[in-house]
N, C-alpha and C positions, 0 to 999 in steps of 0.2 A: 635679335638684339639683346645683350644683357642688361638685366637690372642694373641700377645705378645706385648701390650705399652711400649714404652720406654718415661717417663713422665722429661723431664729436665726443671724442677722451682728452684730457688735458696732459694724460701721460703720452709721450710719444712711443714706449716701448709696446704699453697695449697698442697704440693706435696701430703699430706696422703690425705686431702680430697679427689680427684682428685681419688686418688689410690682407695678409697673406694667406689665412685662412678662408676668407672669403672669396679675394680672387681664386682661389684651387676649389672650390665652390661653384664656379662660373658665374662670378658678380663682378664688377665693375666698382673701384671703391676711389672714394673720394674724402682724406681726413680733414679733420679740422681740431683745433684744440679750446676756443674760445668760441663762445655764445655768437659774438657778436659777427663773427668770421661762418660762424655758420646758419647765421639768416642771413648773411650777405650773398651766400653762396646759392642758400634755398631759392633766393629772390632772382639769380640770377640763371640757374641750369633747371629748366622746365622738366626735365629729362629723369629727375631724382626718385626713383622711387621709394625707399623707406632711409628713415633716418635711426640711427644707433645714436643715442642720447645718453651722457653720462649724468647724473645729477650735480653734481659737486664740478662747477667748473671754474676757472681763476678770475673770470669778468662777471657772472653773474650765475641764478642758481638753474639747474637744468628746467626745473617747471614753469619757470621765465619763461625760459626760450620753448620750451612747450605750447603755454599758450600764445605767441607769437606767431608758432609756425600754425595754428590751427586757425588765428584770422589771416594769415594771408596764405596759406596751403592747404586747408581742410580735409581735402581729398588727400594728404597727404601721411601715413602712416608712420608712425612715429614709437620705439621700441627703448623703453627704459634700459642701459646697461651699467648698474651700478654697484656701487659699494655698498647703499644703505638697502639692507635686504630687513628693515624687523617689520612685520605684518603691517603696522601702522605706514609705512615708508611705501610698502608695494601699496596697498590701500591708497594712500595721497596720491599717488602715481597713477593707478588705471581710474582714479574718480575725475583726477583734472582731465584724462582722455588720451593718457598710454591705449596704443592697442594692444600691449604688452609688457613687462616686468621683467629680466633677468637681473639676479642678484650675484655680485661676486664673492665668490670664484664660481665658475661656471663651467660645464664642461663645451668645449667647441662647435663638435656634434649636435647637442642641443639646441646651441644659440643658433646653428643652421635648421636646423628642421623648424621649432619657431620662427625665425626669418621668414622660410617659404612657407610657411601657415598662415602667417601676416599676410605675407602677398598676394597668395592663394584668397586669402577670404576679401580681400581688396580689390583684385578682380573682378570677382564675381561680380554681376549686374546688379545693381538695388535697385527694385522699384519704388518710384516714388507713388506717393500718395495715388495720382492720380492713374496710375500705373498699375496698383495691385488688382490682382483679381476680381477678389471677391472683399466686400466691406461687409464687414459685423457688427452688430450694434443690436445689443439684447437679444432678442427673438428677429428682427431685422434684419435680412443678407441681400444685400445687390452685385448680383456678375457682371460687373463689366463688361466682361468678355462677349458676351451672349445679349446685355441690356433687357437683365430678367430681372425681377426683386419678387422677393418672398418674404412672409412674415410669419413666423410660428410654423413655417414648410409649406403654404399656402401659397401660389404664384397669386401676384396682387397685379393687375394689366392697370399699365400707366401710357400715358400717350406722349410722346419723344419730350414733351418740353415738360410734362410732369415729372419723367425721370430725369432730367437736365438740374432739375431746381431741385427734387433730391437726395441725387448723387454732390451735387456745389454743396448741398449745407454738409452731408453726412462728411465730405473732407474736408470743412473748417468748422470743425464743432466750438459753438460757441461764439463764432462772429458773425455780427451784426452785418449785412448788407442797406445798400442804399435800395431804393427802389430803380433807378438809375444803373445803378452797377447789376443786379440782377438783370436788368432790359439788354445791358449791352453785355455780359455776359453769353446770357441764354438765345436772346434774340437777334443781336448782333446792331451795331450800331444805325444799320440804317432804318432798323424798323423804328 
């Protein structure tokens, strides 16, 4: 199946370009010219995998609809393609949570190899917290993997519900538990 662009330029001549370059590409494109036309779209084709974002659009400004599509798409890859290329403008751009920058004029070629570098590292699995490996924390490491913990390279033997309680603090540093929420947590509610 191919990728699905979502390409939002307010010029139509970029946008077919664009379009034609990417389908000879092997993508899938889907224009839009307005902000408002393309969270409507976002909201509605589950299927969309990166979007091509102009900043300067006729209904509102591209980092609008930026942070729009990150609370209801998150997962969702999102690749500045604009006009305003000065340091400060990319800068605004990857802090709000571009996964990428292109400044116009641009070469074609480019904005494809970036595209599948976007998607490429989109892909790839992320572990979450409770997922990674190994946690570090000072001289402190615990494997998950294994359900070993070391400290300063020392294996430290814990007994399952001593490591239970913590591996739970070491992935929310800094919150407070109940004595309740630890029990049902670690012990499970029916103890």
């Amino acid at each position: 199946m191919k990728p699905v662009i979502l390409v939002v330029d307010d010029d139509s001549a970029i946008g077919e370009l664009l379009s034609d370059v990417l389908s000879a590409h092997v993508f899938d494109v889907l224009l839009c010219q307005t902000g408002s036309d393309a969270l409507a779209v976002a909201a509605q084709r589950t299927d969309i995998s990166l979007v091509l974002l102009d900043m300067i659009l006729p209904d509102t400004n591209g980092l609008l609809v930026l942070q729009q599509l990150q609370r209801s798409r998150p997962d969702l890859p999102v690749v500045m393609l604009t006009g305003l290329g000065s340091e400060s403008d990319v800068v605004v751009g990857l802090e709000m949570g571009a996964d990428d920058y292109i400044a116009k004029p641009f070469g074609m070629l480019e904005m494809v190899a970036r595209i599948k570098a976007v998607l490429r590292r989109c892909a790839a699995p992320r572990p979450s917290e409770d997922e990674k490996e190994i946690i570090r924390i000072g001289c402190l490491e615990v494997n998950q993997l294994e359900h070993k913990v070391s400290v300063g390279g020392s294996e430290v033997v814990l007994t399952l519900k001593e490591y239970e309680l913590l591996r739970k603090f070491l992935q929310h540093p800094g919150i407070v538990f109940s004595r309740d929420k630890l029990l049902n947590d670690i012990w499970g509610y029916e103890f």
